[in-house]
N, CA, C and O of each residue as an XYZ file, in Angstrom:
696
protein
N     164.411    265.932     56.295
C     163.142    266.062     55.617
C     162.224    266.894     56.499
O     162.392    267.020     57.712
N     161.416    267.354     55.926
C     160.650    268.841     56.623
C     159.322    267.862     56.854
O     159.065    266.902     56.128
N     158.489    268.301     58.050
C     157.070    268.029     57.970
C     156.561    268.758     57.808
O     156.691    269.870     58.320
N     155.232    268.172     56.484
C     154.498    269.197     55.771
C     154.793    269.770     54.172
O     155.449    270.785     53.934
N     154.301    269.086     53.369
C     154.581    269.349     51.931
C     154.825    270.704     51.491
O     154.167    271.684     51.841
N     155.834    270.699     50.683
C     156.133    272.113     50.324
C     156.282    271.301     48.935
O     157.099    270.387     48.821
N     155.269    271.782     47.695
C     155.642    271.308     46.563
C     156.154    272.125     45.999
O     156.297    273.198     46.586
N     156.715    271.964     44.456
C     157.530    273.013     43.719
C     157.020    274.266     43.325
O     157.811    275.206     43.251
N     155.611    274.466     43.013
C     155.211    275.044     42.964
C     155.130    276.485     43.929
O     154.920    277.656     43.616
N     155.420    275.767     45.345
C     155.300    277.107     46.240
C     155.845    277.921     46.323
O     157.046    277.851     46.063
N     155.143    279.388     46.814
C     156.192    280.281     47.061
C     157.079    280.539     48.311
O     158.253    280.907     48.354
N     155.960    280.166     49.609
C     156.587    280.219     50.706
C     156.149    278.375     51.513
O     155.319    277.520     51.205
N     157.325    278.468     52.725
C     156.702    277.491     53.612
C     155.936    277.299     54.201
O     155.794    276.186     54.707
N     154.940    278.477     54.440
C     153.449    278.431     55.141
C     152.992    277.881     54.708
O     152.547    276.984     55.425
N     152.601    277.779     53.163
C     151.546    276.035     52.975
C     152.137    274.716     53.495
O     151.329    273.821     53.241
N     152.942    274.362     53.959
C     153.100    273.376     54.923
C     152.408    272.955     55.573
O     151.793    271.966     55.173
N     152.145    273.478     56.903
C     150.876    274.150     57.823
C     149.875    273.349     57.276
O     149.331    272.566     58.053
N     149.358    273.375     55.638
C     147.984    272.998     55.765
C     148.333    271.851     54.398
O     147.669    271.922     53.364
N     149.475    270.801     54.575
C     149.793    269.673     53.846
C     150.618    268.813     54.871
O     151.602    268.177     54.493
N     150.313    268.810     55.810
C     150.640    267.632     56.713
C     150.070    266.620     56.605
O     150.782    265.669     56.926
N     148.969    266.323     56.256
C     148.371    265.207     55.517
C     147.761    264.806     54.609
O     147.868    265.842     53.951
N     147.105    264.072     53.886
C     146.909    263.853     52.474
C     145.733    262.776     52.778
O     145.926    261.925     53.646
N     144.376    262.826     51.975
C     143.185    262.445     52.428
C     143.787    260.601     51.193
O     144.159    260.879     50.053
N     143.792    259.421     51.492
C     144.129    258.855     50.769
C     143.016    258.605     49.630
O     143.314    258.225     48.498
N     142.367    258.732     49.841
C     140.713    258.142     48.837
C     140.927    259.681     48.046
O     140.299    259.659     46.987
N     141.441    260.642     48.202
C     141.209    261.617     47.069
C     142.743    261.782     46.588
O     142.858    262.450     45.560
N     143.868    261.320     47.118
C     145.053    261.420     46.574
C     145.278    262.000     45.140
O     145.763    263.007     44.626
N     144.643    260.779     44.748
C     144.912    259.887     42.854
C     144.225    261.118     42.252
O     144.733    261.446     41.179
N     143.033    262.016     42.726
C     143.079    263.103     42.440
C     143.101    263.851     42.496
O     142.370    264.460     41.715
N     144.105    264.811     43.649
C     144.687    266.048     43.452
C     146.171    266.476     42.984
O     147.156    265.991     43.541
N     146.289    267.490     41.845
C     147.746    267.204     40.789
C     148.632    267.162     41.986
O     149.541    266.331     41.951
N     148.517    267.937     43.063
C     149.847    267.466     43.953
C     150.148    266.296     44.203
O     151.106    265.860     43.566
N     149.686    265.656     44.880
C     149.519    264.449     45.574
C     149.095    263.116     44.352
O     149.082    261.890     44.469
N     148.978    263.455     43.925
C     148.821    262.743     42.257
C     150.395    262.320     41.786
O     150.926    261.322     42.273
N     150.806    262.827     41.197
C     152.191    262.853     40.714
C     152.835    261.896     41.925
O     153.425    260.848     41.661
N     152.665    262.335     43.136
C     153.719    262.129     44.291
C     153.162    260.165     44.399
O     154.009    259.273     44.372
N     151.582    259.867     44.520
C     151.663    258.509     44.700
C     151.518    257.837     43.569
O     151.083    256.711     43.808
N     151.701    258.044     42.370
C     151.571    257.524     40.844
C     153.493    257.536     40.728
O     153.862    256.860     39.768
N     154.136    257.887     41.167
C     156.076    258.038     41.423
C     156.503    257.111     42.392
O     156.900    257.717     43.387
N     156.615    255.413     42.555
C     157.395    255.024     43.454
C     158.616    255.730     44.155
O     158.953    255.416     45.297
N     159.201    256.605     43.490
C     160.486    257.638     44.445
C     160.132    258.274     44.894
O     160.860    258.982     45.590
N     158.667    258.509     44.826
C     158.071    259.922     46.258
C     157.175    259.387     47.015
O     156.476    260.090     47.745
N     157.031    257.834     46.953
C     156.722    256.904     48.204
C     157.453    257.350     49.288
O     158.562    257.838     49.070
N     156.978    257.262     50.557
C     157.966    257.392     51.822
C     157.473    256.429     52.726
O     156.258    256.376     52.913
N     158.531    255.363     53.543
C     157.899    254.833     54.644
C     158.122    256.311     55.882
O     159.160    256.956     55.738
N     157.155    256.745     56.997
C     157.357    257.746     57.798
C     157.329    256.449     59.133
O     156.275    255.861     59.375
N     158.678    256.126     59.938
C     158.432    255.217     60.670
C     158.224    255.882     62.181
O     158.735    256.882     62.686
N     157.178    254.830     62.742
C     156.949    255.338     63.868
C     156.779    254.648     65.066
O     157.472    253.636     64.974
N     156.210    254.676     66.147
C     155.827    253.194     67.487
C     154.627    253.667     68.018
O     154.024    252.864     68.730
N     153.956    255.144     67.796
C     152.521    255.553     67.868
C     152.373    257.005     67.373
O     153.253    257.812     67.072
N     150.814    257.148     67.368
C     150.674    258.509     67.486
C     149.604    259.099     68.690
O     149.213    258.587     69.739
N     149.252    260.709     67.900
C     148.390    260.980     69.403
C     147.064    261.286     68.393
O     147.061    261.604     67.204
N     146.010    261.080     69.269
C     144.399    262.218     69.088
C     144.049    262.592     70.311
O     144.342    262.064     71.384
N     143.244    263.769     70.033
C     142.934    263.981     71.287
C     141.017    264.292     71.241
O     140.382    264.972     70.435
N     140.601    263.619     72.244
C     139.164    263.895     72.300
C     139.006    265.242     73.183
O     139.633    265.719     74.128
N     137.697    265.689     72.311
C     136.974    267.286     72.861
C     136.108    266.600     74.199
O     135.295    265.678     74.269
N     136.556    267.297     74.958
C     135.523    266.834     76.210
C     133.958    267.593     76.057
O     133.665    268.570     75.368
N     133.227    266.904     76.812
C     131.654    267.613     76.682
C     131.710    269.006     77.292
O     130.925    269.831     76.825
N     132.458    269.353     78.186
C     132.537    270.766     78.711
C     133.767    271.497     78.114
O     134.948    271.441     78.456
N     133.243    272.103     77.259
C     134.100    273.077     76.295
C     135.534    273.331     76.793
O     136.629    273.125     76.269
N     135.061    273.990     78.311
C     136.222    274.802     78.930
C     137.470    274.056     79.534
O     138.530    274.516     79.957
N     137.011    272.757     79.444
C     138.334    271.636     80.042
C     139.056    271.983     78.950
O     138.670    272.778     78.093
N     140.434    271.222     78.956
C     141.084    270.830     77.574
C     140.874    269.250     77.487
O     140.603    268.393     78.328
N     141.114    269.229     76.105
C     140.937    267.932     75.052
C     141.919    266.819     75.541
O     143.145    266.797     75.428
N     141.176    266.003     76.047
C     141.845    264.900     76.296
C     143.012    264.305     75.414
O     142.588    264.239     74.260
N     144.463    263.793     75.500
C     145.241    263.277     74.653
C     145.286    261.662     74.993
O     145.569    261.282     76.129
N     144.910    260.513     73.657
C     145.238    259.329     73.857
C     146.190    258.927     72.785
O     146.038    259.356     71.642
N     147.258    258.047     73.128
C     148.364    257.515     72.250
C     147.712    256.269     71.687
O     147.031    255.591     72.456
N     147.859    255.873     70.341
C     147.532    254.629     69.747
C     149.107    253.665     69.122
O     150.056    254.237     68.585
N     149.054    252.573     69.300
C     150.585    251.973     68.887
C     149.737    250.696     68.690
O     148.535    250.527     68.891
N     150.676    249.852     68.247
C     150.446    248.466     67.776
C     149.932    247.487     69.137
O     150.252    248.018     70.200
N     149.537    246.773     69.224
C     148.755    245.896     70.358
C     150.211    245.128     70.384
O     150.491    244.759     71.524
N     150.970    244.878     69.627
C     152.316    244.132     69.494
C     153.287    244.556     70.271
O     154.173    243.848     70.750
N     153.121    245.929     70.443
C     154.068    246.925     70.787
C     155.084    246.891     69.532
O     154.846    246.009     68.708
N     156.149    247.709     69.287
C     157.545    248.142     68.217
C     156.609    249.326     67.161
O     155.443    249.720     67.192
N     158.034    249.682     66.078
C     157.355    250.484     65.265
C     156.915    249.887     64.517
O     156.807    248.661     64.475
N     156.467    250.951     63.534
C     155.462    250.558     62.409
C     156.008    251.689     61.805
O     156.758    252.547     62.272
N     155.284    251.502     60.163
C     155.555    252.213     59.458
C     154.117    252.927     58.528
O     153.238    252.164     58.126
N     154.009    254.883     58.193
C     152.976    255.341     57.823
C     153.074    254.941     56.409
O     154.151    254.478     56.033
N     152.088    255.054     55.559
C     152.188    255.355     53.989
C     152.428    256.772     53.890
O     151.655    257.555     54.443
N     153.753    257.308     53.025
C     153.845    258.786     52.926
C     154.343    259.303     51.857
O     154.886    258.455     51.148
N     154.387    260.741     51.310
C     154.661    261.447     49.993
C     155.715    262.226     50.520
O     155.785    262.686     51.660
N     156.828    262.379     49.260
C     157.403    263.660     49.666
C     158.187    263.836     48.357
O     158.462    262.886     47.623
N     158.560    265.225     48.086
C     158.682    265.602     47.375
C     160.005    266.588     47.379
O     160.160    267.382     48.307
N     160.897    266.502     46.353
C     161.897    268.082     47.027
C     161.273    269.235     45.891
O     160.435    269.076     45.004
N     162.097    270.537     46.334
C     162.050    271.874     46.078
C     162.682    272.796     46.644
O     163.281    272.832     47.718
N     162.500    273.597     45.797
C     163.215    275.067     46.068
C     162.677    276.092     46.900
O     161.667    276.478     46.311
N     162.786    276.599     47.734
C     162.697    277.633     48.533
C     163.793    278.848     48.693
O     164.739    278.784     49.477
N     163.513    280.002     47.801
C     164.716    281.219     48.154
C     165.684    280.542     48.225
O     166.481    280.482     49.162
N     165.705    279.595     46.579
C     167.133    278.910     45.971
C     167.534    278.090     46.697
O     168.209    277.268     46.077
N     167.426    277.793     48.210
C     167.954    276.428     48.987
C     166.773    275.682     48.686
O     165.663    276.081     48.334
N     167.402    274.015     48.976
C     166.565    272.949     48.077
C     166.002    272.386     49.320
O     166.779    272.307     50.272
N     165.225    272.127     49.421
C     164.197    271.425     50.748
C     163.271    270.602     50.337
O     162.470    270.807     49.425
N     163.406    269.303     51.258
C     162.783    268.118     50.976
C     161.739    267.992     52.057
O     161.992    268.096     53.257
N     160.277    267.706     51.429
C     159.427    268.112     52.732
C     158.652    266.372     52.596
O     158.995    265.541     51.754
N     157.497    266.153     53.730
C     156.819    264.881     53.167
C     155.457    265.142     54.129
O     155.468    265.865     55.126
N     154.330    264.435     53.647
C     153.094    264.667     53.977
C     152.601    263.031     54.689
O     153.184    262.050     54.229
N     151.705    262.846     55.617
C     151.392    261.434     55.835
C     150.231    260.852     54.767
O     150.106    261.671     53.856
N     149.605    260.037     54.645
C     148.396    259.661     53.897
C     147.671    259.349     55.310
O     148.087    258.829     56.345
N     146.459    259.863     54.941
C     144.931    258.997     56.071
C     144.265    258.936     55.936
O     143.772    259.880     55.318
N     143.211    257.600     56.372
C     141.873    256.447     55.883
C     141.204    257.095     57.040
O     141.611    257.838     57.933
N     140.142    256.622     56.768
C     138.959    256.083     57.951
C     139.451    255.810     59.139
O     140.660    255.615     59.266
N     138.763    255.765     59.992
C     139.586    255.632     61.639
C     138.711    253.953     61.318
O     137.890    253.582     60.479
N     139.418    253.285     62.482
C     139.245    252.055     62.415
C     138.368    252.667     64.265
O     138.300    253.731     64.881
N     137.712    250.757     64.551
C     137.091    250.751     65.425
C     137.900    251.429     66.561
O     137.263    252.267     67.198
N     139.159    251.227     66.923
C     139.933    251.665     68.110
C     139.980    253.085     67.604
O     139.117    253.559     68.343
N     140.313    253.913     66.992
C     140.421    255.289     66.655
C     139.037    256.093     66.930
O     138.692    256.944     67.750
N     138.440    255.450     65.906
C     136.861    256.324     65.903
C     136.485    256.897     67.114
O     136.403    258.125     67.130
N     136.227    256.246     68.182
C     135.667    256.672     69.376
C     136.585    258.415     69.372
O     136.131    259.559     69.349
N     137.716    257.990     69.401
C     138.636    259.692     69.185
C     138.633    260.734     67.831
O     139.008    261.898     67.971
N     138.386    260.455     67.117
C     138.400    260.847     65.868
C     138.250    260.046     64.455
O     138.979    259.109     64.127
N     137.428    260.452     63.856
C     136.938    259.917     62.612
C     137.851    259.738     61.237
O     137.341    259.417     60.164
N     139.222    259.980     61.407
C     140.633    259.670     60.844
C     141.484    259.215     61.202
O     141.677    259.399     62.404
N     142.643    258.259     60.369
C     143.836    257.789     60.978
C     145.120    257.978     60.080
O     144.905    257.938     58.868
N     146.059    258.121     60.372
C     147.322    258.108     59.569
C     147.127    256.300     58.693
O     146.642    255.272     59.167
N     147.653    256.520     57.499
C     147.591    254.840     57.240
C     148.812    254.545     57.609
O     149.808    255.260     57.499
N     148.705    253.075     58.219
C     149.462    252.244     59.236
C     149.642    251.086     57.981
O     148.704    250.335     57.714
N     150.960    251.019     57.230
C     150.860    250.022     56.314
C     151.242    248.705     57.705
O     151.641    248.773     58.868
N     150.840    247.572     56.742
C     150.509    246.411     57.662
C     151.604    245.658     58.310
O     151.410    244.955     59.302
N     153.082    245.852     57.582
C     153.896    244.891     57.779
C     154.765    245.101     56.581
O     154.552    245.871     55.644
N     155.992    244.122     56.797
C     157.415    244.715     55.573
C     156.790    244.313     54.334
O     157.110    245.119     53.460
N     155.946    243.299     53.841
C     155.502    243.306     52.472
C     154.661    244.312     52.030
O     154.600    244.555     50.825
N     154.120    244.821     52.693
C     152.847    246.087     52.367
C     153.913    247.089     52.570
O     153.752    247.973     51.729
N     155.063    247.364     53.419
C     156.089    248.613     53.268
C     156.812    248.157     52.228
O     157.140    249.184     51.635
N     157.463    246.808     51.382
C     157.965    246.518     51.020
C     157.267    246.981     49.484
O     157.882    247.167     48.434
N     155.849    247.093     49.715
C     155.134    246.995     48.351
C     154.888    248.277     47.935
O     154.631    248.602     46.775
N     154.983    249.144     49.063
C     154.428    250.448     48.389
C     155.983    251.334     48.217
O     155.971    252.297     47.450
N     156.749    251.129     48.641
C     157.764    251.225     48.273
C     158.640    250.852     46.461
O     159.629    251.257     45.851
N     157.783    250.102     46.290
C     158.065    248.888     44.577
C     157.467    250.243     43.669
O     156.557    251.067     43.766
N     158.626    249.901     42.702
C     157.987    250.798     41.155
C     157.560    249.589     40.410
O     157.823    249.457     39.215
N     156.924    248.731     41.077
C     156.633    247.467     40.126
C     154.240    247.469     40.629
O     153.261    246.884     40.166
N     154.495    248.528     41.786
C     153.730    249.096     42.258
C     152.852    250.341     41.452
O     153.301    251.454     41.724
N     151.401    250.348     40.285
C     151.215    251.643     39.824
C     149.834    252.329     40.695
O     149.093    251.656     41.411
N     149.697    253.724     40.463
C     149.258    254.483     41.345
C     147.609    253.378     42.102
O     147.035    253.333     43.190
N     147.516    252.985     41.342
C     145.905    252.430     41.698
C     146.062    251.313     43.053
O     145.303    251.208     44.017
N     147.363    250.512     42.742
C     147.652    249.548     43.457
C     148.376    250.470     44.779
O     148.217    250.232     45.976
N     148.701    250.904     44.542
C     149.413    251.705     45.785
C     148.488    252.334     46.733
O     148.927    252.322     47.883
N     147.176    252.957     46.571
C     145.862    253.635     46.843
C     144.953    252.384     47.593
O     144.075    252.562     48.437
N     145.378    251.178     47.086
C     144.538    250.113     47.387
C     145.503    249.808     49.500
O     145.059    249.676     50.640
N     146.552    249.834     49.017
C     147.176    249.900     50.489
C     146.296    250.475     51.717
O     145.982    249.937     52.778
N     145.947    252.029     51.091
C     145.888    252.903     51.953
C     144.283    252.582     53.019
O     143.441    253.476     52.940
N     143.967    251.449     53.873
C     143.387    251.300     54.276
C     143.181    250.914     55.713
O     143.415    249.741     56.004
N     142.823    251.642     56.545
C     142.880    251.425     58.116
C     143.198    250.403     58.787
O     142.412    249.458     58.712
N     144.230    250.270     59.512
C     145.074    248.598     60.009
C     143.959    248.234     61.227
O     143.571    248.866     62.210
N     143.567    246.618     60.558
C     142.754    246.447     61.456
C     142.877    246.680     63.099
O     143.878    246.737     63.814
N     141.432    246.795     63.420
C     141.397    247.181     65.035
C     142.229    246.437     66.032
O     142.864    246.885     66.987
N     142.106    245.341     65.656
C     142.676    243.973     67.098
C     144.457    244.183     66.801
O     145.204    243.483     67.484
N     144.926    244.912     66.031
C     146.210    245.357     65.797
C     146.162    246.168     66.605
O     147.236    246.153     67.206
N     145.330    247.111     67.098
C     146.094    248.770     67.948
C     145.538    248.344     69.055
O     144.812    247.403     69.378
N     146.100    249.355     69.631
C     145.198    249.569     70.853
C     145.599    250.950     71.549
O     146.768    251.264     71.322
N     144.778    251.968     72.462
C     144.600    253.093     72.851
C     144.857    253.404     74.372
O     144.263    252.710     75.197
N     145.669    254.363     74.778
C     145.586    254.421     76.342
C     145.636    256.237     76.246
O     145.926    257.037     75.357
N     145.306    256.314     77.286
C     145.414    257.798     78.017
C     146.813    257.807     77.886
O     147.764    257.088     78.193
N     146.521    259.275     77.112
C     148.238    259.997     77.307
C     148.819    260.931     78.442
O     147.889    261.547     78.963
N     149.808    261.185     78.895
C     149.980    262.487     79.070
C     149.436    263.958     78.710
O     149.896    264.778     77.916
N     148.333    264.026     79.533
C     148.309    265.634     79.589
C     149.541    266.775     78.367
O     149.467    267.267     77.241
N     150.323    266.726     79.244
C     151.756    267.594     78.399
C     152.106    267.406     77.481
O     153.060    268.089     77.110
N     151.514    266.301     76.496
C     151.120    266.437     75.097
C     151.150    267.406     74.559
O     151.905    267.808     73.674
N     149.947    268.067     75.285
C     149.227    269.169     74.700
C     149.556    270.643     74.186
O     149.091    271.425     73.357
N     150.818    270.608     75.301
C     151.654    271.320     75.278
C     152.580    271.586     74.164
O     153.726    271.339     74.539
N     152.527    272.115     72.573
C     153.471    272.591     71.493
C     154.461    273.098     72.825
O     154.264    273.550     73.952
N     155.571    272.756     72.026
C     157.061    273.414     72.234
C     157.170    272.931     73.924
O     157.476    273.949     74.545
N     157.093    272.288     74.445
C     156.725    272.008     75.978
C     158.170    271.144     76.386
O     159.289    271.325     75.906
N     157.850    270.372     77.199
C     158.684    269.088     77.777
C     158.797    268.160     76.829
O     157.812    268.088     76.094
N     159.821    267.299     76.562
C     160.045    266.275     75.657
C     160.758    265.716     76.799
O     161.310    266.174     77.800
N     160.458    264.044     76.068
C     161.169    262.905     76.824
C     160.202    261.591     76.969
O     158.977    261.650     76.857
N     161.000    260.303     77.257
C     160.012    259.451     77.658
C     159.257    259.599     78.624
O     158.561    258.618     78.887
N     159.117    260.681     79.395
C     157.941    260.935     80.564
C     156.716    261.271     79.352
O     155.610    260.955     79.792
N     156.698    261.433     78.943
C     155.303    261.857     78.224
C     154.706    260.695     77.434
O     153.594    260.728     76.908
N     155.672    259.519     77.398
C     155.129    258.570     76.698
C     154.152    257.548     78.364
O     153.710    256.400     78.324
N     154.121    258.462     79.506
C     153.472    257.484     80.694
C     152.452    258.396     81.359
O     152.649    259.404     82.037
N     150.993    257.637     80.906
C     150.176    258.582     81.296
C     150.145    258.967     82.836
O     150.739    258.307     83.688
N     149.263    260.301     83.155
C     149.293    260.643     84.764
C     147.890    261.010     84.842
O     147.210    261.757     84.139
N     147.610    260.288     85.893
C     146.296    260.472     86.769
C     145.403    261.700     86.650
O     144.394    261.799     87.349
């Protein structure tokens, strides 16, 4: 599965790029993203154990701080997500987009958005259900409470597209 919606409609994969995520409070109405959470089969759980934001420092010329957010529980979790297949220059490609709320108290301080963090296997279990219709599914999409996450300094080398990979980057450095 590709990150970044490529609906049928498209011509190329560059709109990708700018469908990596999906605002959940306007979902229900845009025809893309419409269709996709009103369709229990273009539900997606996107599973994960955190993500990143990064704060703008007050002096422009630094770079942007990176902090990781994960469950206060620690393990994964799972996003609310869309996806859709299609055609691209006749090969068939399956792409998917995240949904995101309001930043909750632990987020905000970093950014004023969050991926939605469904709560647990009945809320993955539920948005997953065609017994599930678009309104009830939208009702999910709401910021996992605060005393659930929690935030630490990331790795620097985050920052870095195409860079170092590995669990060293999951341990912040001084």
């Amino acid at each position: 599965m590709r990150w970044g919606l490529i609906p049928p409609w498209a011509k190329d994969a560059k709109i990708a790029h700018k469908m990596i995520n999906a605002r959940s409070e306007t979902a229900d109405r845009n025809g893309t993203y419409r269709r996709l959470l009103a369709d229990a089969d273009r539900r997606a759980l996107l599973p994960a154990d955190g993500f990143y934001e990064w704060l703008a420092p007050e002096d422009r010329r630094q770079p942007r701080v990176p902090f990781r957010f994960t469950l206060a529980e620690g393990g994964p979790f799972a996003f609310a997500g869309l996806w859709t297949p299609g055609r691209l220059d006749g090969e068939r490609i399956e792409s998917a987009t995240m949904l995101t709320t309001t930043a909750n108290a632990v987020v905000a301080p970093v950014h004023d958005r969050m991926p939605v963090i469904l709560a647990g296997p009945e809320s993955e279990a539920a948005w997953l259900s065609g017994e599930l219709d678009m309104a009830a599914a939208k009702a999910l999409c709401v910021p996992l409470p605060a005393e659930r996450m929690v935030a630490t300094p990331a790795n620097p080398l985050v920052n870095k597209a195409g860079g170092d990979e590995g669990p060293e980057l999951l341990v912040a450095v001084a």
